[in-house]
N, C-alpha and C positions, 0 to 999 in steps of 0.2 A: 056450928061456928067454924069459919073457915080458919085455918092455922098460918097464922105469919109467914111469910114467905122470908128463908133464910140469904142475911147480907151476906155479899164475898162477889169476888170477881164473876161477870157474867159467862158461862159458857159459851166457846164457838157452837156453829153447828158444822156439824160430821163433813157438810157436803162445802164449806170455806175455806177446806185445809189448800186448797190449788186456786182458790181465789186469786185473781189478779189486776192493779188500779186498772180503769180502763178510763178514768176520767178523760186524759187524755186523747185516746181513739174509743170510738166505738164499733170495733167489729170483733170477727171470729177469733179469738185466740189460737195460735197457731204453736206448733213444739219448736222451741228451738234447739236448737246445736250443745249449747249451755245445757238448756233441760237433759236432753239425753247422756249429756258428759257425767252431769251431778247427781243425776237422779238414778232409784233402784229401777232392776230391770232382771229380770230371772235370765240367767246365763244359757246363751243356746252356741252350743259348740258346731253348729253345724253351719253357719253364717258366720264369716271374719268379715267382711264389711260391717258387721254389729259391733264387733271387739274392740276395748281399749286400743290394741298395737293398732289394728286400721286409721282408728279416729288419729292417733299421733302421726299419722301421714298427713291426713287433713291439716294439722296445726301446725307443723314443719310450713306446707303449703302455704296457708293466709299468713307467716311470716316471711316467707319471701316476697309474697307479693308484695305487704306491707310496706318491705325494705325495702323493694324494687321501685312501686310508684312516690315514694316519701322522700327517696335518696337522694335529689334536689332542692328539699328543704331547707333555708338559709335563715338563721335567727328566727325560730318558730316560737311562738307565742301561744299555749293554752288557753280558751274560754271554759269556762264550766259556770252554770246555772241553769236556770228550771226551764223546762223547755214550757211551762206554762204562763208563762211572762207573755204579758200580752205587748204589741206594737207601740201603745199610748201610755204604755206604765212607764216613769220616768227612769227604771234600771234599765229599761229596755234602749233607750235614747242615751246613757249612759255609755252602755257599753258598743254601743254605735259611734259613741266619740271616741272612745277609750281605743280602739281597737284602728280607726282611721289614723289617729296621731301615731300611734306605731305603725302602721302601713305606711307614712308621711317617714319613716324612718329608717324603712327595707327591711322591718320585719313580717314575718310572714304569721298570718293568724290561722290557728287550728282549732278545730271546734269537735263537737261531736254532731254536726252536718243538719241537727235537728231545728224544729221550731224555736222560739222563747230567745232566752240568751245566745244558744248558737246562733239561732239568725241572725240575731242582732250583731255581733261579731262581724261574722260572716258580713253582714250587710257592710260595715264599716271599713272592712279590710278592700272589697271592691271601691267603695268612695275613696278612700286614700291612697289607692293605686296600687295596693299590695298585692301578695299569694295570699287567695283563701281557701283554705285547705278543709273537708270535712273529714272526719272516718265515722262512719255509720255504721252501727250496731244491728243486726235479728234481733226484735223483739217478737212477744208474742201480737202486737200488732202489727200494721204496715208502719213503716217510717220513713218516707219519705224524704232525701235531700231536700234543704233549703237552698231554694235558686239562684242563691249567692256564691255557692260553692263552684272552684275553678276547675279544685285536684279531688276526685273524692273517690275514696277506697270503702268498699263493703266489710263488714266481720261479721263473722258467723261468731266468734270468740270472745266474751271479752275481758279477758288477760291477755290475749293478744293485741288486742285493739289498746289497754290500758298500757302497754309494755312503750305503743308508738308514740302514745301521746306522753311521756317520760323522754324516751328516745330521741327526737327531733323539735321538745320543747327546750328553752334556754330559762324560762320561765313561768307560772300561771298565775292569770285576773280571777278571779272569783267571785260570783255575783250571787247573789240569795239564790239559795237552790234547795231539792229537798236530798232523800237519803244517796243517790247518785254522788252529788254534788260532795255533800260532807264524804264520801267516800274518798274522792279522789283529792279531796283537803286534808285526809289523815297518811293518806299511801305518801304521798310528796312529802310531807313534813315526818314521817317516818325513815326515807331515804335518806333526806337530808341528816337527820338524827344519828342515822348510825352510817354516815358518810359515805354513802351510795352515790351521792352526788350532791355537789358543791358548789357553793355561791349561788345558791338556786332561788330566787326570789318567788314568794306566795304572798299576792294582796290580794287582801279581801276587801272588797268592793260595798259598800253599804254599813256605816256603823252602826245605825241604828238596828238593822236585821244580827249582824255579827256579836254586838258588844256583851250580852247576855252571854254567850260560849265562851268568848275572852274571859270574863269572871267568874264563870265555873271553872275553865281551867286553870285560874290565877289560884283560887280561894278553894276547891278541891284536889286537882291533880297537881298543881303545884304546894298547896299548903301540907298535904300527907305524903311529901314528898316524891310521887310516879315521876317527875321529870325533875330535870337541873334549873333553876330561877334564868339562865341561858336559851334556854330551849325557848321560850316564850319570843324570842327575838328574832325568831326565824317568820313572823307573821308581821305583815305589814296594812293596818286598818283605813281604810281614806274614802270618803265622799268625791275628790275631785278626778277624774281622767286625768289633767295634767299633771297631775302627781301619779298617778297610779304608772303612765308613762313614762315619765322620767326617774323612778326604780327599776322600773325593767331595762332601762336604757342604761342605768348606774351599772346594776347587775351585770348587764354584757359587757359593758365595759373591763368590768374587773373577772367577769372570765378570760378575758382575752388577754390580760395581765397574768391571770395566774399560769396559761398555758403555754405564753411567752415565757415567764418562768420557769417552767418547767422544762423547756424545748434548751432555754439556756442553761439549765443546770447538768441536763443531761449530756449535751454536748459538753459542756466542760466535763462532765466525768470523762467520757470517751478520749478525750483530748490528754488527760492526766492520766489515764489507764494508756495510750499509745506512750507519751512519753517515760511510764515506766517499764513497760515491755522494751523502750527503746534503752534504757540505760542497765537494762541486764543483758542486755543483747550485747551491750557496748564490752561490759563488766567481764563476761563469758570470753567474748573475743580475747581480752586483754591477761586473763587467766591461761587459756591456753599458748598464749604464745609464752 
């Protein structure tokens, strides 16, 4: 009699530890940049092109570039979602609106250069006459720009690539996505968080995909207190483009308030620090004589 086969979670097998999605491409996996940064590798002292210090040349490098081709970027606009979004799914048409009425407004859209929602972006930012801007990531497949892309920068890195799109965004749309996507929805609202940057608008595009996360975070990481009943208010949930627009449009507005602010207030220190340098200067004179 054969013996029950024992419940519990199923075993990988040995050889899925390097497994990688490839739903999206189908071909050869290839190592990237990333792989050889993060991963083990037996130390051979006799190559420094292999070594940590080298690669930190490399990364100094795709930051200049970064900076160099991106440093004409004017009110940049983040897309992020699944690049498996097809042309005919309605987020895809979406954010083809979404991303043209801010093109219609002289901002500029930045994607991650790919298919799905980058394109769609992309696609949108060319109809409404804007900058579309990609930054393209090494994966272990090919990836290809989307032929919508005006400005588009390569990364071998991506923390450096995730540094630009923070960098010369003023804000991010966010569209159903998979682990990519919720990534750079916790990096941004983490910044904001502990005041990395400010007045930074994040809306999420689709309630019906989003609204489940909202009440996990409501009813778990807010109910056992991980964040402030505040924090929640840094996300912005909406079905419509014209709305999703016109927060990001609110949002630049009031950075450009706050930095006017800031430009005034500094100047008046300057101006009250001259004028008291000038009345001990006065004071001194008036002593020695």
């Amino acid at each position: 009699m054969a013996k029950p086969k024992k419940k519990g979670a199923p075993k990988a097998p040995a050889n899925d530890r390097h497994m990688i999605d490839d739903s999206i491409r189908d071909v050869t996996p290839l190592v990237t940049e990333d792989e050889k940064l993060l991963g083990f590798a037996p130390k051979r002292g006799d190559d420094f092109t292999r070594t940590d210090t080298w690669r930190v040349m490399r990364i100094m490098g795709e930051f200049i570039e970064g900076f160099d081709k991106l440093a004409n970027v004017d009110k940049g606009v983040t897309f992020f979602g699944s690049s498996r979004t097809a042309p005919e799914d309605p987020q895809y048409l979406a954010a083809v609106e979404t991303a043209r009425l801010l093109a219609q407004q002289g901002f500029s859209i930045i994607t991650g250069a790919g298919p799905g929602i980058m394109e769609a972006a992309n696609k949108g930012a060319r109809a409404g006459g804007g900058h579309s801007v990609g930054c393209n990531i090494e994966l272990p497949f090919e990836q290809n720009a989307n032929p919508y892309v005006d400005t588009l920068v390569d990364f071998r890195y991506f923390f450096v690539r995730k540094t630009m799109f923070i960098k010369y965004s003023i804000g991010y749309v966010i569209f159903p996505g998979g682990f990519g996507t919720l990534d750079e929805l916790f990096e941004a609202v983490t910044l904001i968080q502990t005041g990395k940057i400010s007045q930074f608008p994040v809306v999420l595009f689709g309630t019906h995909y989003w609204a489940g996360l909202v009440r996990w975070i409501q009813s778990r990481v807010l109910g056992e207190q991980k964040i402030s009943p505040g924090d929640l208010d840094l996300l912005v949930i909406t079905d419509d483009p014209r709305e999703a627009a016109d927060v990001i449009a609110a949002a630049w507005e009031a950075q450009m308030e706050e930095a006017a602010g800031s430009m005034r207030a500094a100047w008046e220190t300057r101006v009250e620090r001259k004028a008291a340098e000038a009345r001990r200067s006065a004071g001194a004179g008036q002593r020695a004589q």
